[in-house]
Each structure stands twice: as structure tokens, then as C-alpha cells.
C-alpha positions in Angstrom: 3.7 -13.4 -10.2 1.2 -10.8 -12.2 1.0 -7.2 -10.8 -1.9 -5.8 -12.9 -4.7 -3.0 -12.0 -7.3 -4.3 -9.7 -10.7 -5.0 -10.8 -13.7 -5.1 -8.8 -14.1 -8.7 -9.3 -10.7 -8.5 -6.3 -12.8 -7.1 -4.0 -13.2 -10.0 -2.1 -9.4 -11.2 -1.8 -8.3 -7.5 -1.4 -10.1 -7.4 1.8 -8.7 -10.9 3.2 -5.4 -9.6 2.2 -6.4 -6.5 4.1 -7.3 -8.4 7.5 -5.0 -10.8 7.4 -1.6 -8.8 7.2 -3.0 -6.0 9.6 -3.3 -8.9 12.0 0.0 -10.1 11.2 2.0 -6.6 10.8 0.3 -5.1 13.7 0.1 -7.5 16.2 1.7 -6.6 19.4 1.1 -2.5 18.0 -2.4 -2.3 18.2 -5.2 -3.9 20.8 -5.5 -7.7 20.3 -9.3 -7.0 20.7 -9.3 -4.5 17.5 -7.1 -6.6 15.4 -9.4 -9.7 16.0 -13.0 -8.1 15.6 -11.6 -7.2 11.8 -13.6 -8.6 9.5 -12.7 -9.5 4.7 -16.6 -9.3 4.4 -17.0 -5.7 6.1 -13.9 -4.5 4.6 -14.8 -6.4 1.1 -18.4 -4.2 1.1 -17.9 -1.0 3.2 -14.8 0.0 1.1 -12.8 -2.1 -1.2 -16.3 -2.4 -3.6 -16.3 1.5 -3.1 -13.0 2.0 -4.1 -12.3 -0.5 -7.0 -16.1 0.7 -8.6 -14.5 3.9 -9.2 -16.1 6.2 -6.7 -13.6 6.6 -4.7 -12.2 9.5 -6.7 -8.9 8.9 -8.3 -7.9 6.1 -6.1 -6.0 3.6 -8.0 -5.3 0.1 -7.2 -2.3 -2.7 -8.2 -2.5 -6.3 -6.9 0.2 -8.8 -7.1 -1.3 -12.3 -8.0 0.3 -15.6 -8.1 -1.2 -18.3 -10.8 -1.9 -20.7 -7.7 -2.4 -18.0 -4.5 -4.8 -15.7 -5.7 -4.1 -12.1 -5.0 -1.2 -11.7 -2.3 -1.1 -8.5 -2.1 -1.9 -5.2 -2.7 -1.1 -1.4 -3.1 -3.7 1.9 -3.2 -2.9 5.1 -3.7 -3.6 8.7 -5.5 -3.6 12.1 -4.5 -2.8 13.4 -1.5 -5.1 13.5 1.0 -5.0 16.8 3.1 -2.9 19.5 2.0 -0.7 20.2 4.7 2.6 18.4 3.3 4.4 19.2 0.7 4.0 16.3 -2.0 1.0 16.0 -4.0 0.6 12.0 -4.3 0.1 9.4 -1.5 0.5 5.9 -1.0 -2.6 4.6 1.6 -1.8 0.9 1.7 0.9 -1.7 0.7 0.2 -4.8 1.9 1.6 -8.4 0.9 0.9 -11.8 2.8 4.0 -12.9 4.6 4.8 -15.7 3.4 5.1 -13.5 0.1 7.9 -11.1 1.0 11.4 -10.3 0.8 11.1 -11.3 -2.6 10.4 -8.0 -4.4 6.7 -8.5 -5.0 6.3 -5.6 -2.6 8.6 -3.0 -4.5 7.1 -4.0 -7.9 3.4 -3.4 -6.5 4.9 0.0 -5.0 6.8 1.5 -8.0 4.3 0.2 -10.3 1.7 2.4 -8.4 4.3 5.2 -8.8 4.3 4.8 -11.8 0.8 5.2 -12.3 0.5 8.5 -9.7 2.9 10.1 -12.3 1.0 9.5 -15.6 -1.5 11.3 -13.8 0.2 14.3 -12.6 2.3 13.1 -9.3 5.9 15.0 -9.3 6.4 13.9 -5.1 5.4 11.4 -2.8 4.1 10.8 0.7 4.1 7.2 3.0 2.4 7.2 6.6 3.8 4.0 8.4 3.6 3.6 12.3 6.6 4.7 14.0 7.4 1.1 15.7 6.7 -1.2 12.8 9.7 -3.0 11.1 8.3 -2.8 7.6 9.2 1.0 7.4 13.1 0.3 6.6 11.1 -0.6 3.3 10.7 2.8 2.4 14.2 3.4 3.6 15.4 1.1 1.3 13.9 3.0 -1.8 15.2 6.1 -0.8 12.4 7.6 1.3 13.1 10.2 3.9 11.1 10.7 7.1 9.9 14.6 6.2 7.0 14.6 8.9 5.1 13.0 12.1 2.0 12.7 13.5 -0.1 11.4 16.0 -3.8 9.6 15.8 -5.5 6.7 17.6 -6.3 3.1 16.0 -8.8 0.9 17.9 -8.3 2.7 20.7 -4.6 3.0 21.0 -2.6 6.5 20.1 -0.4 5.5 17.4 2.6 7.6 16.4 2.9 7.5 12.3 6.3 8.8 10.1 5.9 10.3 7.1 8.5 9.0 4.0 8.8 11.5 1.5 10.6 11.6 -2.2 10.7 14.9 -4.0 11.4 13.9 -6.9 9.0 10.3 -8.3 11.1 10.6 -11.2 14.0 9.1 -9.2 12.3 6.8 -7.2 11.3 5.4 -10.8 14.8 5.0 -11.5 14.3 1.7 -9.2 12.0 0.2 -11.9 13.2 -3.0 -13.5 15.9 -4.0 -11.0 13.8 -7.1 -9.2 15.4 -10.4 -9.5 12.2 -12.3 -9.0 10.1 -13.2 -12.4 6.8 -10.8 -12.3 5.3 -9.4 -15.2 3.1 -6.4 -15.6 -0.1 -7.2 -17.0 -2.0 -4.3 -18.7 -3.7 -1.5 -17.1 
């Protein structure tokens, strides 16, 4: 597995990545009906070709991609958006196909986008997840702390999100390098 800086030549398997693991992740959470009219070409054109071209200001993007699957996941990030909490970068997306986790491609993607937010001037962190999904012991398990909540709406539904925080990205770095599966960083 190869976690390298997306290009937008990933545009395309971004957003399939995108759609298929909201559909997966989510389903049960949010409408059936919302979940199903998602669509890789809308997503691949409306935002991923936005983001990966550079205009998306300061948004950076890793992919994990496996010689024979293509990219299999994915993780976005850069400044914080908003300024009412107290960190100053932000994770927007982590995403891996499901077949693909529980081996550690997610935490490489994740602290390898860390990483990244603190060469360019991150010091603390912020993840939203929704309140009832299983994937946030995830951010748990690297040491985040639920600092804040809020509430918002998603195809309809009000969702209730948490808010993982570390102060310090310096010791969630510490967590670099201790994967047992075989990926390699490929250069940025």
C-alpha cells in the first residue's frame, strides 16, 4: 500500500471512494433516499477537481493506493474552518473502503496528513464525526478528546456531530511509524 499526495488525475476514484463508504458508514444514520441519489461523477466534478486543482485554498489531500485496488482511500484536511474552536487545523474527511480497514491504512493516511498540517503551521487539531457512528473510537484510539458538539442537518436528517481535539499535533505525531502493515510513503 502507497499513501502519497493526491493528484488531480485521483479525482475520479476519490469520489467513488467518497460515495461508496458514505453509503456504507452511514447507512442506517442518514435517509436511505439521500445516501442513494449520491453520485462519483457529481462529487468527481463539483468538488474533488476543485480541491485537488488547487483552488480550494490550502486543502491538502493523501490517498492510500494499493498496486491492484486503485485508490482505497482517502484523507483531506487544512485549516480550520470557522474560528470558533480552539485548534487551528482540521481534518474534513477520512475515508477507506471496508474491505480495507483495521489494518492501519487508515492511521497512516491520518497522521501522514498531520504531518503535513504541521509543516505548514498546525500546532492543534480538530475531527467532526457523527455522534452515533462506530468509526469515532478511531480517534479515541489516537488519543483524541471529544472538546466540543454540535448540531446540523444531512439530507434532511438533524445529525448530532462530536468534535475530537489534540492540543498538542506534536504528540499525536509521536504515533508515526508504529503500523504493522507494509505501506510506504511516496513523495509529496
Amino acid at each position: 500500500m502507497i499513501i502519497r499526495r493526491a493528484r488531480i488525475e485521483d479525482a475520479a476514484e476519490i469520489a467513488a471512494v467518497h460515495v461508496e463508504t458514505w453509503r456504507t458508514a452511514y447507512a442506517g444514520m442518514l435517509p436511505d433516499k439521500f445516501l442513494l441519489n449520491l453520485s462519483a461523477k457529481s462529487h468527481e466534478g463539483r468538488w474533488w477537481r476543485h480541491v485537488l486543482a488547487g483552488t480550494a485554498g490550502g486543502h491538502s489531500v493523501y490517498v492510500a493506493e494499493g498496486s491492484d485496488a486503485g485508490v482505497v482511500g482517502f484523507c483531506s484536511g487544512g485549516a480550520m474552518r470557522g474560528n470558533s474552536f480552539d485548534c487551528d487545523a482540521e481534518i474534513y474527511a477520512l475515508y477507506l473502503l471496508d474491505g480495507f480497514q483495521g489494518q492501519g491504512i487508515g492511521k497512516s493516511l491520518f497522521l501522514e496528513l498531520v504531518a503535513q498540517l504541521k509543516n505548514t503551521g498546525g500546532k492543534s487539531l480538530l475531527v467532526w464525526v457523527l455522534a452515533e457512528n462506530p468509526s469515532r473510537f478511531f480517534y479515541s484510539a489516537l488519543g483524541g478528546l471529544i472538546g466540543v458538539t454540535r448540531n446540523g442537518s444531512v439530507g434532511g436528517k438533524k445529525i448530532r456531530e462530536v468534535g475530537y481535539c489534540w492540543s498538542d499535533i506534536d504528540q499525536l505525531l509521536e504515533r508515526r511509524g508504529t503500523d504493522a502493515v507494509n505501506i510506504h510513503k511516496q513523495g509529496n
